[in-house]
N, C-alpha and C positions, 0 to 999 in steps of 0.2 A: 350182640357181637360188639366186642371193644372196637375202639379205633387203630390199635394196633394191630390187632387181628383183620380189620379191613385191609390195614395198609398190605399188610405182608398177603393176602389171599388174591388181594387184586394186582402186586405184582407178578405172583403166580402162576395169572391168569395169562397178563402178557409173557412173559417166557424170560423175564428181564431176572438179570441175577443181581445182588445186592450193589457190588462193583459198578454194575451198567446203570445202577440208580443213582448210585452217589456220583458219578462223574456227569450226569445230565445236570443234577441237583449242587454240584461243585461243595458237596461235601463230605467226608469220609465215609467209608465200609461201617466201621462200627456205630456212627451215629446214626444211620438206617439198621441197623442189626438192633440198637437200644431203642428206636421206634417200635419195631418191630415187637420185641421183646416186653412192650410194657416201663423199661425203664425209664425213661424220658420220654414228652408230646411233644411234635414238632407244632413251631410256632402256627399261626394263622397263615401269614404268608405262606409259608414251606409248605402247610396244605391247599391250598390253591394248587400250587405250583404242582403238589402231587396229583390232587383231582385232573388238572388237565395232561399232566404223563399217561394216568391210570384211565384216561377217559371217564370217569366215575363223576356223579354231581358232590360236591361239597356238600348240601344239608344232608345228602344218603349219609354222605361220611359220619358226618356229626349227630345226625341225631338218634339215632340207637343207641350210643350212650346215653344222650343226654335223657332219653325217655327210661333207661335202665334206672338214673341215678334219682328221677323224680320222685317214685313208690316208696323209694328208701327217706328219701329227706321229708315226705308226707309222711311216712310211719312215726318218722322220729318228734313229729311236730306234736303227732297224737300224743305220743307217750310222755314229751314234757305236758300237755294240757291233762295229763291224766293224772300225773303224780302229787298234786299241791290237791286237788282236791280229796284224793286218798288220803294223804297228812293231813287235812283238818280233821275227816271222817276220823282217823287213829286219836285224834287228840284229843275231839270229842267222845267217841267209845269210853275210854279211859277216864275221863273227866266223870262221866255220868256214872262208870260204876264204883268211881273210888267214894262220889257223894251218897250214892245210894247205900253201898256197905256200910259209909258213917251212920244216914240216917233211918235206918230201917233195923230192926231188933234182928240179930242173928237168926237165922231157920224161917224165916218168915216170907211170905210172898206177897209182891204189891204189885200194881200196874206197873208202878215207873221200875223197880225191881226188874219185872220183866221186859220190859221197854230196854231198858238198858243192859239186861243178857242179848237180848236180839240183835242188839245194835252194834254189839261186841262180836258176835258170832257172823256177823256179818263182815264186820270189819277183817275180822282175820282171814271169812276166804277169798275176801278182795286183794290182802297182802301178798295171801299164797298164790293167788292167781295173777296178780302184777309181777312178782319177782321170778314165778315160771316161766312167763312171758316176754320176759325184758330182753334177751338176747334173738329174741323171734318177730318178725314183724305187728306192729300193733294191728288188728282186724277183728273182727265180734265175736268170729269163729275160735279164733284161740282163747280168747278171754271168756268165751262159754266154755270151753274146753277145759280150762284150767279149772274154774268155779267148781265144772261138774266133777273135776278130781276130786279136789279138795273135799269136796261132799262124800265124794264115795268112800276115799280114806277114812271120813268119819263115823258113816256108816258100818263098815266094817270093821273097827275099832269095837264098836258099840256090840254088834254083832257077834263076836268071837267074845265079848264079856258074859254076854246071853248064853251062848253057849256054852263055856264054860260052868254056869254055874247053874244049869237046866234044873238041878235037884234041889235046891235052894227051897226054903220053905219062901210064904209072901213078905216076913217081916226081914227076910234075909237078901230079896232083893229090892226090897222097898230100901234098904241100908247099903247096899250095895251100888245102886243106879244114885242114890243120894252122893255116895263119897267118889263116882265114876264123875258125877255131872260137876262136884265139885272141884275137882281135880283136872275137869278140862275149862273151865269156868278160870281159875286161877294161874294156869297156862295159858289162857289165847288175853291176858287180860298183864302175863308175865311179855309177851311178846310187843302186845300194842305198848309198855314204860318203854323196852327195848328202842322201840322203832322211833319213840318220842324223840329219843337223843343221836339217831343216827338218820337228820334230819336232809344232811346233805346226799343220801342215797336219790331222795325223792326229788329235790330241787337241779342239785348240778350234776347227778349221774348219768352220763349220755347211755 
């Protein structure tokens, strides 16, 4: 419960109309009606002064807000600690498979090859599940939540490929699952350059 919602429920309580507040209080109708309302907080003083009209203790007054407003300004502390390490994770993803494409023979598979598809596929459902998440509170539950979208999306992507082409001979989805893995490989790899230059999302975006 806001403060102005205290204000106006514990005048309520007394039976006192806005008029009989403001002339106790030696200030207008409407500047209790913009309390009231959320438009304006009366100062410290002024609430005292209402605490002892309304019979009501002051920290009641206050602190439900203030306990409202903590969870929020905690979430938010998360989310800046969260996003600079995601931007290095994207820059290094990137980094490592722009080298490995230079140095490894087309078609060919290596540790670090693999090492750095994993680290890319990682990267991107960290992005998907950051930018899900950004307008939600920061908590583990939504950031598992999102991951495990992002997964299922892919899953199912991959899934309705399979199906599709059930009658495929082996060398047709050996060719197939090749230009599938290749074609999401070059997409989550087109997002992490994307993200490289849209640095300020991560750093100043509240």
């Amino acid at each position: 419960m806001t403060i102005a919602e205290k204000i106006k429920e514990s005048r309520l309580k007394l039976g006192l109309t806005q008029q009989e507040v403001s002339e106790k209080l030696f200030v207008t109708r409407q500047t209790i009606s913009n309390w009231e309302n959320n438009r304006s907080t009366p100062d410290i003083d002024t609430l005292i002064k209402l605490s002892d009209l309304y019979q009501i203790n002051l920290e009641s007054l206050l602190k439900p807000e203030q306990l409202a407003e903590e969870p929020e300004r905690k979430s938010e502390e998360k989310k800046k600690d969260f996003r600079l390490p995601l931007y290095l994770l994207n820059l290094t993803a990137v980094i490592a498979c722009v080298f490995t494409d230079f140095l490894t023979p087309t078609g060919t598979m290596t540790l670090w090859t693999t090492a750095a598809h994993f680290l890319l596929l990682v990267n991107f459902v960290l992005l998907f599940g950051f930018f899900l998440t950004k307008k939600r509170p920061l908590h583990a539950k939504t950031v598992v939540f999102a991951l495990g979208k992002g997964l299922l999306i892919l899953a199912i992507i991959l899934g309705f490929t399979l199906w599709s082409n059930k009658g495929a001979s082996a060398d047709e989805l050996h060719l197939i699952g090749h230009n599938y893995g290749h074609f999401i490989y070059l997409t989550f790899k087109a997002i992490g350059v994307i993200y490289l230059f849209d640095w300020r999302k991560f750093i100043y975006q509240k």
